[in-house]
C-alpha positions as CSV (number, residue, x, y, z in Angstrom):
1,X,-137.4,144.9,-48.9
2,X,-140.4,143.3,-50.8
3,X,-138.1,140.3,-51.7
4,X,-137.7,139.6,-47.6
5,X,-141.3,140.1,-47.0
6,X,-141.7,137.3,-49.6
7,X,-139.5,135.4,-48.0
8,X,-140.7,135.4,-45.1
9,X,-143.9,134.7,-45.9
10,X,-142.8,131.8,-48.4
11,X,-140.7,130.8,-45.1
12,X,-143.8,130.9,-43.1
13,X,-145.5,128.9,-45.8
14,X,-143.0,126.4,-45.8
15,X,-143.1,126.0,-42.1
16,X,-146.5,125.4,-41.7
17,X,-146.8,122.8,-44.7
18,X,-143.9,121.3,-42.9
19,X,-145.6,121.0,-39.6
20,X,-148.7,119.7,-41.7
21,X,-146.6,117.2,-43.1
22,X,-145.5,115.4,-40.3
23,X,-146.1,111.9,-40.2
24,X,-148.4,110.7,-36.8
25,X,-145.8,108.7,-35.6
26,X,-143.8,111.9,-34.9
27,X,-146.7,113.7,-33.5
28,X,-147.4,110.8,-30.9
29,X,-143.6,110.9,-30.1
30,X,-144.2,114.8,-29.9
31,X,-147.1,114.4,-27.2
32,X,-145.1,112.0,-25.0
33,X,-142.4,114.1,-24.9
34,X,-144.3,117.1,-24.3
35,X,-146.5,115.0,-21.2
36,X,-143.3,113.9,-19.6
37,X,-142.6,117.7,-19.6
38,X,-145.3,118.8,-17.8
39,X,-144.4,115.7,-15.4
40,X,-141.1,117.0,-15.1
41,X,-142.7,120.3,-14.6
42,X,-144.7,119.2,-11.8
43,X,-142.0,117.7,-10.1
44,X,-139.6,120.7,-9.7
45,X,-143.1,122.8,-8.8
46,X,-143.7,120.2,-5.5
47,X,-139.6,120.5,-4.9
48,X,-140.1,123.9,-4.8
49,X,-143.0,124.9,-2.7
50,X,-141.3,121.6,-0.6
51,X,-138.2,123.5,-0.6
52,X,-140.0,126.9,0.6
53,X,-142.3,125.5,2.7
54,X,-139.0,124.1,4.9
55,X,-137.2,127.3,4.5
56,X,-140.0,128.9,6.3
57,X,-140.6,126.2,8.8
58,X,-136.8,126.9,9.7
59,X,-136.8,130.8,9.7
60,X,-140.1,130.9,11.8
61,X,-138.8,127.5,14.0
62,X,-137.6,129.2,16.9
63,X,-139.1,131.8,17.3
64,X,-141.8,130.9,19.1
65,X,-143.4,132.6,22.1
66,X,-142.1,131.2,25.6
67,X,-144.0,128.7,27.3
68,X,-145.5,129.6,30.9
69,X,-142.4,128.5,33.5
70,X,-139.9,129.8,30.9
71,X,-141.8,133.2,30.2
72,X,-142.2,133.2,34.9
73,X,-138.1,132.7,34.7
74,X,-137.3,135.6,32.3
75,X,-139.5,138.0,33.7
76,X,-138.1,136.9,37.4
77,X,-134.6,137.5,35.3
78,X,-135.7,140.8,33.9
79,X,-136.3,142.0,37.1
80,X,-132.0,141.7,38.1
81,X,-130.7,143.3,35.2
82,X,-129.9,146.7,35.5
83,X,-128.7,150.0,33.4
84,X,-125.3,149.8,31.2
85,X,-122.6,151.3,32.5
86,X,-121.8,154.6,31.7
87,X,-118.1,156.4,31.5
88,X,-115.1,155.4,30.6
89,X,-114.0,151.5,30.4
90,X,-112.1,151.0,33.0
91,X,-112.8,147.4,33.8
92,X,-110.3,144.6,35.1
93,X,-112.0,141.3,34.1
94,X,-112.5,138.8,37.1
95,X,-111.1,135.7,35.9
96,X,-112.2,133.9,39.3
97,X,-115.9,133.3,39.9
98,X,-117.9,130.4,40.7
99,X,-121.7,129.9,39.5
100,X,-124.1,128.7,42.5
101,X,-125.6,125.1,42.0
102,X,-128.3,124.3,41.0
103,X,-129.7,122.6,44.3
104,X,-128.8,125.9,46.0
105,X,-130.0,128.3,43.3
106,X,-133.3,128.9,45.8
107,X,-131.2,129.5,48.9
108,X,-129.2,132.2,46.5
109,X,-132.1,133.8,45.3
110,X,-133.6,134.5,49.2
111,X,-130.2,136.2,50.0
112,X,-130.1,137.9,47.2
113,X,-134.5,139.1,47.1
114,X,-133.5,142.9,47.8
115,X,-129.8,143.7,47.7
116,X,-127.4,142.9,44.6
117,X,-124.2,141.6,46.6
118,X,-124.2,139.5,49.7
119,X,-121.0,139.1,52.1
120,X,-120.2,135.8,53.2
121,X,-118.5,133.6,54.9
122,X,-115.9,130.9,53.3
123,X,-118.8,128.2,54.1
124,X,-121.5,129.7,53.1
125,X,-119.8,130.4,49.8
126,X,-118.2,127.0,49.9
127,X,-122.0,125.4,50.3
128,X,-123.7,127.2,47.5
129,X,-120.3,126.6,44.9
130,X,-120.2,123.0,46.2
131,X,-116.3,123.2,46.1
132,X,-113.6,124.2,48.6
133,X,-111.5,126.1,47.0
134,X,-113.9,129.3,46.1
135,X,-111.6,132.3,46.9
136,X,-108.0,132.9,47.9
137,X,-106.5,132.5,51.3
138,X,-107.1,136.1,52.7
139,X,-110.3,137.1,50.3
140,X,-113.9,138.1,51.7
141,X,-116.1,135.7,49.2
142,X,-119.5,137.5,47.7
143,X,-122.9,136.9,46.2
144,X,-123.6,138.6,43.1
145,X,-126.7,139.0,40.8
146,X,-126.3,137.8,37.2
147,X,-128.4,136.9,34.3
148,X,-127.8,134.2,32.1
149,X,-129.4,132.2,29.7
150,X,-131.7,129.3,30.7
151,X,-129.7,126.6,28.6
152,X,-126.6,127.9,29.9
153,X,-125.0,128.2,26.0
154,X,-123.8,131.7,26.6
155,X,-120.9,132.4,28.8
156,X,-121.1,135.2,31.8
157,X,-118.1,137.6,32.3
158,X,-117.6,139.7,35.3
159,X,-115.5,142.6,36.0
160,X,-114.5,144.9,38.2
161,X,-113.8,148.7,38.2
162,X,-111.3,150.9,40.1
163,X,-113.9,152.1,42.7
164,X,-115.3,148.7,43.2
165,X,-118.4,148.1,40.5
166,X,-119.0,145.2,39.7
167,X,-120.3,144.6,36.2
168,X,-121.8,140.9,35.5
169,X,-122.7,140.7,31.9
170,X,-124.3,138.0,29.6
171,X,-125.3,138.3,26.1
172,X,-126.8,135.9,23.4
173,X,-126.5,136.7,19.4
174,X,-129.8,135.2,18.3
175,X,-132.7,136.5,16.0
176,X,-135.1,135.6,18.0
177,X,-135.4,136.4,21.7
178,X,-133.7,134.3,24.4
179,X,-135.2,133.4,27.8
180,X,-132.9,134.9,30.6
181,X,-133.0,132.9,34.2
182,X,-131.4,134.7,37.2
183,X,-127.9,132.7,37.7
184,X,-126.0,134.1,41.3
185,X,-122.5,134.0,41.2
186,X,-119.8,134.3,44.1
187,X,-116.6,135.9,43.9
């Protein structure tokens, strides 16, 4: 055990007269090296608050509170969207619909201010859709409420139950939220 200790001291000895023995050249050469590690050093620090400070900007990008005609056209949205459905799912998916133009979004919106579904006439329908060919030979066309998106990204579906309900759904799989604008519809 004491023959260790020695050695380890006469190892420590030896060390240190080494490190005391070193010619300047190799000290100089020492220093440099050791500066152009604390350059290096600096370098990956600015890459990485760099790094982070992007990684924020991007998580916290869009969510950002609405601005004052978006935030008027959610609300104004909000204000069409009803309860879930409750029950059993007994839906038939409605495969044919048409959205409402945009010119005739306004006209839409007046027929639909305090009832959900409008009947109409294959003109009327025809002249909000902006296309001939909006329902079937012998079908009554209709003006529904829906809710969609404002950018339009997210697809509506609409469906149909046995006893006549009408369900007109949107969704959007986002973290942050995601303005809604009131988008009729006619079947």
């Amino acid at each position: 055990m004491e023959s260790q200790r020695a050695l380890v001291e006469n190892l420590t000895y030896t060390e240190l007269k080494i490190h005391a023995r070193l010619p300047v050249t190799l000290v100089q050469n020492l220093s440099n090296c050791m500066r152009d590690y604390h350059i290096a050093g600096a370098n990956v620090r600015r890459l990485e608050l760099s790094s982070v400070a992007v990684l924020l900007l991007m998580l916290s990008g869009c969510c950002k509170p609405f601005d004052a005609p978006t935030k008027q056209e959610n609300e104004a949205a909000r204000a069409w969207v009803t309860a879930s459905w409750r029950g059993q799912y007994d839906w038939t998916r409605i495969a044919q619909w048409k959205r409402v133009t945009e010119s005739r979004i306004l006209r839409a919106e007046t027929l639909l201010r305090s009832i959900a579904v409008v009947r109409m006439t294959k003109e009327e329908a025809q002249e909000l859709v902006g296309e001939s060919n909006v329902t079937e030979e012998n079908e009554t066309p209709y003006l529904l409420r829906a809710v969609g998106d404002t950018k339009e990204v997210f697809p509506l579906e609409l469906d149909v139950r046995p006893d006549g309900t009408v369900w007109v759904g949107g969704g959007a799989n986002s973290k942050c939220p995601v303005a809604m604008r009131r988008r009729p519809v006619v079947v």
